[in-house]
N, C-alpha and C positions, 0 to 999 in steps of 0.2 A: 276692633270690635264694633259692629252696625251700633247708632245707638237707635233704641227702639221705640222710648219713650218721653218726651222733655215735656216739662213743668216749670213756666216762665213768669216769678212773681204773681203767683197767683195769691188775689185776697177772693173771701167770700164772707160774706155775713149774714143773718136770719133774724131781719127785721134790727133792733141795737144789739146783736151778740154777733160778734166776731168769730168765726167759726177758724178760719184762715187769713193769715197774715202774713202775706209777701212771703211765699211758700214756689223754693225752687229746687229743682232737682232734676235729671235724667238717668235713665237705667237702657245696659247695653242688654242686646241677645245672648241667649245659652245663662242665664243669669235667675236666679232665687234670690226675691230681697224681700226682707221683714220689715215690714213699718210698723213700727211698736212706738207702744203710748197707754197711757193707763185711758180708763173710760172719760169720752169727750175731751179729749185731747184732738180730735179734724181725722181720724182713721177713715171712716167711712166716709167723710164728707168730700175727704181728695178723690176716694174711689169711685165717688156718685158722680165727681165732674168726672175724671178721666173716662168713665163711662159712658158720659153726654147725659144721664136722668140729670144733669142739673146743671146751672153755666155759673162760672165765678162774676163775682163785682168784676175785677178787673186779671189783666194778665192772658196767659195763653198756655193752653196745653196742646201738643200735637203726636199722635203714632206714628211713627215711620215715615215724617214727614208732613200727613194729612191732618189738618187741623181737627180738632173733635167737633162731630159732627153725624151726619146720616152715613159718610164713606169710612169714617172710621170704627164704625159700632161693627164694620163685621172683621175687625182687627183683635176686638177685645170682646173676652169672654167674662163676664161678672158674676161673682156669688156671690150676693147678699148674705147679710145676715139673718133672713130672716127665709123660710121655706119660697120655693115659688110654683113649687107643687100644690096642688087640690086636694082637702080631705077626700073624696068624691072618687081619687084615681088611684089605679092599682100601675106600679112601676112600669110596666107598658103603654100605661095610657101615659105617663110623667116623658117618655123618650119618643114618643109619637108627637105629643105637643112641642116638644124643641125639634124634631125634625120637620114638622109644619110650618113651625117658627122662623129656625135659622138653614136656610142653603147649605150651610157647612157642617154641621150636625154629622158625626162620623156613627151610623148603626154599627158597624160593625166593630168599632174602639170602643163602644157605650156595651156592646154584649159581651167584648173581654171583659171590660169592668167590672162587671155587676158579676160575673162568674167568678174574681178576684176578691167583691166584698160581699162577696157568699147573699147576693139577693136574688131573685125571681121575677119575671114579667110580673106574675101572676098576685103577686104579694100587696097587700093592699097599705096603699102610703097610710092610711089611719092605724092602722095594726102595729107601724113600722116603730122600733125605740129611737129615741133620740140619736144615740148612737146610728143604728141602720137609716136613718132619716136624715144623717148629715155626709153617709157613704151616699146615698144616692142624689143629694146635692152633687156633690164633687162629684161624681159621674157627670150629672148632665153638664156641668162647668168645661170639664174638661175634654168629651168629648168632642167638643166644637173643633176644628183646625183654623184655630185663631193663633196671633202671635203675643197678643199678652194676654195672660189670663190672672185673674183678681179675685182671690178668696178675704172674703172678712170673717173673721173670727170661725175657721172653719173649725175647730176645735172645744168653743166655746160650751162647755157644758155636757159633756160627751168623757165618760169614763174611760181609765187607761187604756183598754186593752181597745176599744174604738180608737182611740186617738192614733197609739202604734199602727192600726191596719189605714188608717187615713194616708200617717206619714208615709209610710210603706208604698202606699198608691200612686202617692204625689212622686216619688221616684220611680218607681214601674212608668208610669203612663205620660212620664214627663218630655215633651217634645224640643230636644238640644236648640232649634234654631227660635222657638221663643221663650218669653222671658216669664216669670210667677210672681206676682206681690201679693203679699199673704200680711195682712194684718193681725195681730192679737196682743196680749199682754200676759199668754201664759210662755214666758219667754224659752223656761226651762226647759220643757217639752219638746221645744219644736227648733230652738238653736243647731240641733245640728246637723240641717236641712240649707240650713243659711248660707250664702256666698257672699251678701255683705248685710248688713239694717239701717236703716233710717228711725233717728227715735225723732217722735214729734210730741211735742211738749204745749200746752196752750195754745194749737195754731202754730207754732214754728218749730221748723225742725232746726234743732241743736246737734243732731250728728246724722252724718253720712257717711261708711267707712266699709272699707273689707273688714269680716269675719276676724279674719289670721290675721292680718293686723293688728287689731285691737287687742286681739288675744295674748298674745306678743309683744306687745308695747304694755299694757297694764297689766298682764299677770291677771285677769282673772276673765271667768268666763262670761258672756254674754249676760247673762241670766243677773249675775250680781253686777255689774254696769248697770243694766237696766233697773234695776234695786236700790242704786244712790243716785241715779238720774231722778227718779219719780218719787222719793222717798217723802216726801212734803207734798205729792200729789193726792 
């Protein structure tokens, strides 16, 4: 298996808070991994460096090779947690801006999408629910032809039956030769999407593991691991 992504003793901190501490790990291609952790626990903050918005105190991240950096950002695709859409745009103006943006922007994988999660050019992102506002996140994430793509909390507040057509996407439109790190802490939900997780715990990750492993070796599902892991969180 290519590996795709390495994460070498990475610390980082903000100002006297440790955000990350001596934080290592690498993920192959063809690969779905969960980094779970309850709230500030380092989720987003590992995503923000492997992204390049941010550089660690110390250590080294590299994709496929390429240090992070300006030649790696068009390796990696990022969702934020937070909109990076305009009140102001209606879902064509939202696919127009990322294909202005990024060179690799796929129109015609972003107009399956959106015909998948029953949206509209025409539909105005301020109109749009939480729910449809986090379908057309994950569209623009994922239509890029990147090889790692990084959802944070794509789920985060987003009713059942949104969440199901989310997961549902993340399999339809999911590209075998790269790899998905998806962060959250709604473990239940989204576990059986997983091929391995990473839980990170104040800054350091305490497990890295296959799925079926764990699953098999403790007897219990994801979701209640994750439940005595953070239980004092």
């Amino acid at each position: 298996m290519e590996e795709l992504l390495q994460v070498q003793g990475v610390t980082k901190k903000f100002g006297s808070k440790q955000a990350l501490a001596n934080v290592s790990f690498a993920l192959g291609t063809g690969r779905i991994t969960g980094l779970l952790g309850s709230n500030g626990s380092g989720k987003s903050t590992i995503m923000k460096l492997i992204a390049g918005l941010a550089r660690p105190n110390s250590g080294s991240i590299s994709v496929l090779g390429v240090p992070v950096g300006v030649e790696s950002k068009a390796l990696v695709s990022f969702m934020p947690d937070v909109p990076v859409t305009e009140s102001w745009m209606n879902v064509g103006d939202a696919l127009k801006f990322q294909r202005d943006f990024y060179p690799d922007f796929d129109q015609a994988k972003a107009l399956r999408m959106l015909d998948f999660m029953k949206l509209r050019v025409q539909d105005k992102v301020r109109t749009l629910s939480k729910g449809m506002n986090e379908r057309l996140q994950l569209t623009l994430a994922l239509s890029r032809r990147a090889r790692l793509y990084m959802l944070d909390e794509p789920i985060g507040g987003v009713d059942p039956v949104a969440r199901t057509k989310i997961l549902n996407a993340l399999m339809e439109f999911y590209e075998e030769d790269s790899s998905i790190l998806i962060s959250t802490h709604l473990v239940n939900d989204i576990e059986r999407i997983f091929d391995e997780v990473i839980f990170l715990k104040n800054g350091e990750i305490v497990l890295q593991r296959e799925v079926e492993e764990l699953r098999l070796e403790r007897g219990k599902s994801i979701d209640e691991l994750f439940r005595e892991v953070f239980a004092e969180c």
